[in-house]
N, C-alpha and C positions, 0 to 999 in steps of 0.2 A: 504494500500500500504506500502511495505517495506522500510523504512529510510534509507538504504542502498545507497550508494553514490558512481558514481564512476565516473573517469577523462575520458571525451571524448573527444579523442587525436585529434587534427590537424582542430575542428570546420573551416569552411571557414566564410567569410563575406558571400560572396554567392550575391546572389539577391535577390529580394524581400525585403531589407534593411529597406526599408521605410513602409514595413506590419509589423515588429517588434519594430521602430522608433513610430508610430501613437499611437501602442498599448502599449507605455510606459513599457517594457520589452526588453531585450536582447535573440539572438538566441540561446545562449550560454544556459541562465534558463530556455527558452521553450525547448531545446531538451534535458537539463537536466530529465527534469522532466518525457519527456519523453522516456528516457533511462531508469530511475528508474520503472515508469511505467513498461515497458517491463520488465527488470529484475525479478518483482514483481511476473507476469504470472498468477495477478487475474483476469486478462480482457481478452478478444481479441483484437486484436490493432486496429483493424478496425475500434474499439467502442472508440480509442483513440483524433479524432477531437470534440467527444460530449464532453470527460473529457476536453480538452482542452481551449471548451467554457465555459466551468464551473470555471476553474479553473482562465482562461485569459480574460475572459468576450471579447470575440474577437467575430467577428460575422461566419455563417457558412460555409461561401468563404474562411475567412480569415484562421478559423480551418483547413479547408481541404490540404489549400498550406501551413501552417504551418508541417502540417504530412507530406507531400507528401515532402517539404525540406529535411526535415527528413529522411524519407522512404529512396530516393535516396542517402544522406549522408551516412547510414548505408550500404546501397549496395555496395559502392564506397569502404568503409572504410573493407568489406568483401574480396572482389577482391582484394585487398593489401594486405590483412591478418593482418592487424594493431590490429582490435578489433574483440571479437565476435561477431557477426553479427546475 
């Protein structure tokens, strides 16, 4: 994956606060990584809640509403035209 880093404008607190609180991480570094992720364009994203368990040791409920926070953040963030989506 590409080391490549970039600023994901306007992250919300959002919900699900306490699926990111339990698992001793912030939203901020799970959808980092997962923006890096994508950028990379060595996966498919869909394949992205198994990296996520890998990487967050979170379990396979918790992967799925992590991307899916995600997913929807990026759509959101598309419709506005802020980021590339």
């Amino acid at each position: 994956m590409s080391n490549k880093v970039t600023h994901l404008p306007d992250v919300p607190e959002g919900t699900h606060n306490d699926l990111y609180d339990i698992n001793d991480t912030s939203r901020q570094e799970v959808w980092q990584y997962l923006e890096n992720l994508r950028l990379s364009g060595t996966i498919n994203m869909l394949e992205s809640p198994l990296r996520l368990r890998q990487q967050f040791l979170v379990s396979k409920k918790e992967s799925y509403q992590m991307f899916t926070d995600f997913d929807e953040y990026k759509k959101n963030q598309a419709k506005k035209g802020k980021h590339d989506a």
